[in-house]
N, C-alpha and C positions, 0 to 999 in steps of 0.2 A: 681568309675572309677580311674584306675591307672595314676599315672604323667609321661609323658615320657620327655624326654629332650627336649628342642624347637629345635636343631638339627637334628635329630631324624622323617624321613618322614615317613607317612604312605606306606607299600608296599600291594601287590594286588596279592590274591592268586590265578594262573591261570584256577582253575576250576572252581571255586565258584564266584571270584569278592570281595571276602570280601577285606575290606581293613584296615588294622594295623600294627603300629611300630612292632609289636610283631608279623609278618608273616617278615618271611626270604625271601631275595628275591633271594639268594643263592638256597632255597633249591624248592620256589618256589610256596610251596604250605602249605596252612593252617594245620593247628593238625586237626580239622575235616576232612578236607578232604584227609586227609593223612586214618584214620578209617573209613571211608565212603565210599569212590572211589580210594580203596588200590592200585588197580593196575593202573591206570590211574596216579596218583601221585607217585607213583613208576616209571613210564617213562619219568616223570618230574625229577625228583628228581636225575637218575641213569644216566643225563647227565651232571649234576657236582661231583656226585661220579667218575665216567670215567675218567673229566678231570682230578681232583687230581690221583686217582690211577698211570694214563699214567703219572704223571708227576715224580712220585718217582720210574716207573719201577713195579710197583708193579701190581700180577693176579688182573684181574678185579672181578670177584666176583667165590666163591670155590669152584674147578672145581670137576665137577660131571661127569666127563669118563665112560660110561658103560664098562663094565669089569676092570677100573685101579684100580691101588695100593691104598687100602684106608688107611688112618692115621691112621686118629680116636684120636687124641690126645683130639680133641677141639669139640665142638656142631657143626661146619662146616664139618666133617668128609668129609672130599676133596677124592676123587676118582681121581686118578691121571694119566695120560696118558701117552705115553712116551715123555719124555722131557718137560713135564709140571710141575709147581710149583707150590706149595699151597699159600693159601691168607694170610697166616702169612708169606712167603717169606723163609721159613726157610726147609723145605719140594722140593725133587722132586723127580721126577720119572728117572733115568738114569739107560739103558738099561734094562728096568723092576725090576729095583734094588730100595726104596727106600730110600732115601738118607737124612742125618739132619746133616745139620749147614757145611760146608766144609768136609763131609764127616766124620764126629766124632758127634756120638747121644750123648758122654759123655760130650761134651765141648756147653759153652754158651755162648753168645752175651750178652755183659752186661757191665756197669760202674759203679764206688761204690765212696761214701767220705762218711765224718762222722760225722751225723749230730747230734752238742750239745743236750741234752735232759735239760727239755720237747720240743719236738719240734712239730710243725706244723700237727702234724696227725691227718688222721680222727678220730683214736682210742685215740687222747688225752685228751678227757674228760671224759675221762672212764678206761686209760689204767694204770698201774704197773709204767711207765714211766713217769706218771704226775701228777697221786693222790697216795693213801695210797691204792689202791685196787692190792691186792696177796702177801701185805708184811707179813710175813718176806721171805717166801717160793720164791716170784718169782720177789722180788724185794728187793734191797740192802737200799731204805730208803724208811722211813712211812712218805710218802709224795713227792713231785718231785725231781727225780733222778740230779739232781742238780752235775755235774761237770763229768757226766756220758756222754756216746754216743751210737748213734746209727749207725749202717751201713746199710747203705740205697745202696740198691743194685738197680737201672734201666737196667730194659730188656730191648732189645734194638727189641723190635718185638709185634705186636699184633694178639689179634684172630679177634677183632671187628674190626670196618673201621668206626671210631663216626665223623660226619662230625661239631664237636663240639668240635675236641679233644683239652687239656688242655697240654697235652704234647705231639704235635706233633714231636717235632724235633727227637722222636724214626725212622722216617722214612728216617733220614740220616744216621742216626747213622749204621743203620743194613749194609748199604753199606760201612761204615768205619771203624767198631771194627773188631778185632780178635778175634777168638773163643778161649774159656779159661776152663779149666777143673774145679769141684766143690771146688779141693783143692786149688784154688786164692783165694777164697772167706775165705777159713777156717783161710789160712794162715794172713789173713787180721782184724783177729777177736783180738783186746789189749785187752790187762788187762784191762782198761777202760770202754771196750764196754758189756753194758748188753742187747741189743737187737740185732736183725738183720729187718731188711723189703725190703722185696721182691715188686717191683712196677713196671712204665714203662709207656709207652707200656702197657705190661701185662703179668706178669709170670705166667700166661695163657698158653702162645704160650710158654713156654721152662718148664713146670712144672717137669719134669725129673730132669730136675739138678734142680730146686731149693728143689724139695726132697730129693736128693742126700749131695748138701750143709747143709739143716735141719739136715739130716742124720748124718754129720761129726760134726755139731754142738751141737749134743745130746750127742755124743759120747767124743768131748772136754769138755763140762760141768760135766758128771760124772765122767770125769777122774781127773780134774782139783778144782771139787767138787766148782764150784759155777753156776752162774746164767746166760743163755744166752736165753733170749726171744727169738722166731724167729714167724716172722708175714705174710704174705701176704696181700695184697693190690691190690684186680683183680677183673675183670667181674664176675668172678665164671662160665665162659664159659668152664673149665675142664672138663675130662673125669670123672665120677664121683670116678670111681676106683681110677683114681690119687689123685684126691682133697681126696678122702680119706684117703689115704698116707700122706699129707699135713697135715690135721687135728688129727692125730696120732702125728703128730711131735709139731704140738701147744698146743696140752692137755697138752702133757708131758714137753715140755720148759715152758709154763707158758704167750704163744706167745697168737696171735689170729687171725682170716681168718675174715678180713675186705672185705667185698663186695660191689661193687658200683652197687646200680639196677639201671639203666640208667632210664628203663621204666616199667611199668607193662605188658600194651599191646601189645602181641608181633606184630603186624602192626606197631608200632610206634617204634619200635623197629628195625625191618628189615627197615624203610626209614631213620631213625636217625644213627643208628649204623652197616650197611649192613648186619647184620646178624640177629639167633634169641636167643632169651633170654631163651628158655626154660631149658638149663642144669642149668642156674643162678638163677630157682625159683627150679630146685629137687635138686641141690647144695644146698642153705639156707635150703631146709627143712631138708634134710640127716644130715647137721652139727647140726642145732635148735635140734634134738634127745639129742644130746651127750653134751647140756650145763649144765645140771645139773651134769656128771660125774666132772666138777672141777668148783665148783663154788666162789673160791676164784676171779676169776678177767674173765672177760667178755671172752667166746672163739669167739663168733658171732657178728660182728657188722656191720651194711646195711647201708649204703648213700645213698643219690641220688643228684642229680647238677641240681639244680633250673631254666632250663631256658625257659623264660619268652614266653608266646605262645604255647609250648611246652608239659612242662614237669611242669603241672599246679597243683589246687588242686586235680582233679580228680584224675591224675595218684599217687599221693603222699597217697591220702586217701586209695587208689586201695592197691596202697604197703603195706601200715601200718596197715591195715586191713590183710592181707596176712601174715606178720610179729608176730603180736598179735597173729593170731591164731593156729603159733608154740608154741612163748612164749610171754609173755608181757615184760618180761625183756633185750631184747633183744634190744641195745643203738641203737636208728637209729640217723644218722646226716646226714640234710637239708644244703648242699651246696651252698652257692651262685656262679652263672654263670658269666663269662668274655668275652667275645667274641671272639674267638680264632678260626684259621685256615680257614674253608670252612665258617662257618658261622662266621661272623664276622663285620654283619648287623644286631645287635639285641642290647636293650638295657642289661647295667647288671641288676640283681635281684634285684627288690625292698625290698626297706624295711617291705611292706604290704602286699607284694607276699611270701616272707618267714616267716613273724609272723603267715598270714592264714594257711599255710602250716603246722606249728609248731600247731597249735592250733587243727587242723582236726586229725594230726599223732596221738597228745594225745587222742585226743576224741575217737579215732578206740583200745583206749586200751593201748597202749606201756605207760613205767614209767619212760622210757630214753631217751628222742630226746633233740635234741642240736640244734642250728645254726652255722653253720664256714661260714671262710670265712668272716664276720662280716663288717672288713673294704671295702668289692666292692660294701657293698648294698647303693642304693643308697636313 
């Protein structure tokens, strides 16, 4: 039995009756019965999704117009009607025309600073920027990039809708940035900086330009004849054509496509994250092919955020099982959870919640999994 805080009441899940610290009373209803009576807790669930949506402006779930303008960028493939917006907010349909970002596809919504290396990432106990893996080739020292940086670029837009999310404040932000073409970003690359990472949000919802950006950033480093990583850090909810693009551009940098699987199950999936996960598991398998073409430093790397009721050992074994049976080498890291935005009734990740987790992911096979996040378990 897990320890919960004496703070900490038990909540009551509206179909079942179950009752635990670890059922959200936000979203209403238990992880069984979220996979059991899908759509029943889906109707529970889709009136605190609403309220947030309606509160930032944002489409309520990706509209599906018979006959409209379809994207296609993302797994949501929005059918778009006149005058209607896609659920990344960045899409519309104006006068049968469709339309991205203030009417320029070439420009993105995004902020950047420069973050010291090693720093905080998923990919850092695996990546060029922390250990001695891809020197000499795609890293400047054998061992942590120490007085190095990285540009950490934030999207300012999503494909998913996680009623979990960790960095919500993208949902102001898209209402307050200006749109910026790929060469802000290039122009922003010092002598200093040996990586880039793409995050957010989710450079999901604007994967054009950050392929574009990859693009100037390949073409700086042969010209310049050194070293610029470039990473992604996304659902993996891409067009697969695109993430393919993306993944062309991380072989050759020396980069890598960090993927957070939220969920296995795509039920659990669609109530947690309003969408579904399936481009996120033919995403990982299409990249998992091509890790053996550069095997000096990891191209592939899977997360998932630990939280508690949720996102348990099943779904983690489910993943890790899934993961092995591309590659075993393939670095998965075990996230601990915070309680942030919509759900923000739940405790953080135990400490006995993510060693079991850690312990199942190995036993399914993988030779790489990690814990982060360390300091929120409790």
């Amino acid at each position: 039995m897990r320890f919960f805080p004496s703070n900490l009441n038990p909540k009551k899940c509206q179909l079942c009756s179950k009752e635990s610290p670890e059922i959200s009373a936000k979203l209403g209803v238990c992880k069984e019965c979220i996979l059991t009576q899908h759509q029943k807790a889906m109707a529970i669930i889709n009136n605190t999704r609403v309220e947030y949506r309606k509160k930032f402006s944002l489409t309520i779930a990706p509209p599906k117009t018979t006959h409209g303008l379809a994207c296609g960028d993302c797994v949501n493939n929005c059918r778009l009607g006149e005058g209607e917006v896609g659920f990344c907010n960045l899409v519309k349909n104006a006068n049968q025309k469709l339309v991205r970002i203030a009417g320029d596809e070439k420009k993105g919504l995004f902020s950047f600073y420069y973050d010291p290396l090693p720093t905080n990432c998923v990919a850092g106990p695996f990546c060029p920027g922390s250990t001695s893996s891809g020197y000499p080739k795609y890293s400047y020292v054998d061992g942590p990039e120490i007085g190095w940086n990285n540009l950490a670029v934030f999207y300012q837009a999503c494909t998913y809708d996680c009623l979990f999310c960790q960095n919500h404040q993208y949902r102001k932000g898209v209402h307050l940035s200006s749109p910026n073409p790929p060469e802000v970003l290039d122009s922003a690359i010092r002598k200093d900086t040996s990586c880039i990472c793409f995050f957010g949000g989710d450079p999901a919802a604007q994967i054009r330009h950050t392929n574009a950006v990859g693009q100037l950033a390949l073409t700086r480093a042969k010209k310049e004849k050194r070293i610029i990583r470039v990473c992604w850090e996304t659902n993996g909810s891409a067009k697969p054509e695109l993430m393919r693009k993306s993944t062309e551009i991380a072989i050759k940098s020396g980069g890598s496509i960090k993927i957070d699987t939220k969920t296995f199950d795509n039920e659990l999936n669609l109530a947690l994250c309003g969408t579904s996960n399936k481009f996120t598991f033919y995403n990982i398998k299409e990249i998992g092919k091509r890790i053996d073409e550069r095997p000096e430093t990891p191209l592939l790397i899977a997360s998932t955020l630990l939280i508690p009721g949720y996102i348990d050992e099943e779904q983690v074994s489910k993943i890790a099982n899934y993961l092995a049976s591309i590659n075993p080498t393939i670095p998965y890291s075990l996230l601990a959870f915070y309680p942030a935005f919509a759900i923000d009734d739940l405790p953080t990740t135990s400490r006995e919640h993510a060693e079991s987790c850690y312990k199942i992911a190995k036993e399914q096979g993988l030779q790489h999994v990690s814990i982060g996040n360390k300091h929120l378990l409790r």
